[in-house]
C-alpha positions as CSV (number, residue, x, y, z in Angstrom):
1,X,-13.0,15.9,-3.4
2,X,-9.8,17.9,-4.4
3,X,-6.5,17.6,-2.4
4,X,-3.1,18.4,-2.9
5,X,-0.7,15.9,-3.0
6,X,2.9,15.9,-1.7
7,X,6.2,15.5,-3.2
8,X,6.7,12.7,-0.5
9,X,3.8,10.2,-2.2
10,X,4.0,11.7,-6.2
11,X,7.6,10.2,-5.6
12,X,6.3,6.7,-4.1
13,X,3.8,6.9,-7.3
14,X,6.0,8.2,-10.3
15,X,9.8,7.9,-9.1
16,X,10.4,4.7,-7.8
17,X,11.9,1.8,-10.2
18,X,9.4,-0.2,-8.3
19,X,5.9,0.7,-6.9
20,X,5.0,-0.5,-3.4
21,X,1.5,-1.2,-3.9
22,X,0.8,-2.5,-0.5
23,X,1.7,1.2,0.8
24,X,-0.7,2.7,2.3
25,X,0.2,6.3,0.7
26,X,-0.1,4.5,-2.6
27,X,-3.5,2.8,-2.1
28,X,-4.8,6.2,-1.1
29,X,-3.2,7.7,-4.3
30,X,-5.0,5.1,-6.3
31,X,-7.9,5.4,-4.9
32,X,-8.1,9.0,-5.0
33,X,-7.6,8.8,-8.8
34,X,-9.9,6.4,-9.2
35,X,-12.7,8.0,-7.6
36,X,-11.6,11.2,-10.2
37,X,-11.0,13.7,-7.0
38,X,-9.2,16.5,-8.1
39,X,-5.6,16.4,-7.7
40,X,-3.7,19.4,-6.9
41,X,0.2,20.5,-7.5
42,X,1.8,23.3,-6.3
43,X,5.2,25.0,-8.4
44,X,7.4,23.7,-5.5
45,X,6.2,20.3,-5.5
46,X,6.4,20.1,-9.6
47,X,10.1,21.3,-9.0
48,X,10.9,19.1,-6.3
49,X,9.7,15.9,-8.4
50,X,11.5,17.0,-11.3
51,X,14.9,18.1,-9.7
52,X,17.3,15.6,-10.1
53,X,16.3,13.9,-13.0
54,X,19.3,13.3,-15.1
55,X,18.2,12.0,-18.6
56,X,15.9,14.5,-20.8
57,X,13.6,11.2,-21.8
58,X,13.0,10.2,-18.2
59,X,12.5,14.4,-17.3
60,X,10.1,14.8,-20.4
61,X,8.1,11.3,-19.2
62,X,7.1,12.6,-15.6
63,X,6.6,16.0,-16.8
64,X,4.2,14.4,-19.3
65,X,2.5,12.5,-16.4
66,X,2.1,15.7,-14.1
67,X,0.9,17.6,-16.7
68,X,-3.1,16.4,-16.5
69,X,-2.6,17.7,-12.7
70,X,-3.2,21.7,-12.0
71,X,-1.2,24.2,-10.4
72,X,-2.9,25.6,-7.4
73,X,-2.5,29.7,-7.6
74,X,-0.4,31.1,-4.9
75,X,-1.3,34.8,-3.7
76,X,1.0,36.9,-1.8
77,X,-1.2,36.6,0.9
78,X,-0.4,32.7,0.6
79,X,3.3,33.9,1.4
80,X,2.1,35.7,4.4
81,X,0.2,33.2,5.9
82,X,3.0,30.5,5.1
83,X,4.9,33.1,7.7
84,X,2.5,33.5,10.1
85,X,2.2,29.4,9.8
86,X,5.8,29.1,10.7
87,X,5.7,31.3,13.3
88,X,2.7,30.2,15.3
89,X,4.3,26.4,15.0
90,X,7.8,27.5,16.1
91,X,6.4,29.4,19.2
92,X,4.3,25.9,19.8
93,X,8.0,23.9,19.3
94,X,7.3,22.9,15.7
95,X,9.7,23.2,13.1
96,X,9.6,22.6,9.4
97,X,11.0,24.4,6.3
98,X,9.3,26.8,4.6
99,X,8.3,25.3,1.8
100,X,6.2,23.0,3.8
101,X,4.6,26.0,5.7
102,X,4.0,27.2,2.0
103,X,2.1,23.9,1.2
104,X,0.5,23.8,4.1
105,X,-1.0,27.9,3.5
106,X,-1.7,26.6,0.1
107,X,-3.8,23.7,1.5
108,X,-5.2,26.1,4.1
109,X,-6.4,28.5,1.7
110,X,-8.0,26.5,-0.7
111,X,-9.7,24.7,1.4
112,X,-8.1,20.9,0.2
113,X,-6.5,18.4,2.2
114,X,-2.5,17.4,2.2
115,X,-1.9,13.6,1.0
116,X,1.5,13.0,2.4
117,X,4.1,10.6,4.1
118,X,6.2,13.9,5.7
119,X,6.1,14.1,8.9
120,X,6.4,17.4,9.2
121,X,2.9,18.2,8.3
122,X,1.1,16.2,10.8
123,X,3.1,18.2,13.4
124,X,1.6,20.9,11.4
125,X,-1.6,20.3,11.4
126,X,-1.4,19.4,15.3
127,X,-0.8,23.7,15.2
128,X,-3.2,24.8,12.6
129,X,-6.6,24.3,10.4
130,X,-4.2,21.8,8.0
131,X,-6.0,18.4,7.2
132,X,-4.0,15.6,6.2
133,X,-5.2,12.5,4.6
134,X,-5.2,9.7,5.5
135,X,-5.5,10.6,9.3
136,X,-4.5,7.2,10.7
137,X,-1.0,7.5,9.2
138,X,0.6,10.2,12.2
């Protein structure tokens, strides 16, 4: 299976002086790697995770860890429906930034399910096609 993981569990994983293995998020991070499913960034997410990094060895490290994990290709038709995303969910009372309607389009477009801990995309998905994983977390 491929899916796109979130800023919200890459940071549990990779950014954390300690690991919480008993997190849920994580054990389905693990597992997902495990089974060799196909792992998905997308360019916000790869900046998010490596904004705020403040020492070049530490930034080089995680951008050596992400770099096994692909970029998924966003279209200009992505943008639009990351728009028409937003718009549908505000009408429905849903708010999120854009970014996350971007992810979410992403997700959408390519078919792949959203492992994340943000809340904002199960409110999301309650709006749209979006899948995220695991289910029993919202």
């Amino acid at each position: 299976m491929n899916l796109v993981v979130d800023t919200s569990v890459w940071s549990l994983v990779l950014r954390r002086s300690q690991v919480e293995e008993n997190n849920p998020l994580v054990q389905a991070f693990r597992s997902h790697i495990e089974q060799g499913d196909g792992m998905f960034l997308i360019g916000n997410i790869l900046q998010e995770l490596l904004d705020g990094i403040r020492l070049p060895r530490d930034f080089q490290r995680l951008l050596t860890l992400l770099e096994p994990f692909p970029l998924l290709e966003l279209t200009r038709e992505t943008y639009v429906a990351a728009s028409q995303l937003r718009n549908i969910c505000r009408a429905k009372g849903v708010n999120a930034g854009p970014i996350d309607f971007l992810i979410a389009a992403a997700c959408m477009d390519h078919g792949f399910p959203l492992l994340t801990a943000d809340r904002d995309f199960f409110h999301i998905a309650n709006c749209s096609d979006l899948v995220v994983i695991p289910p029993s977390m919202n």
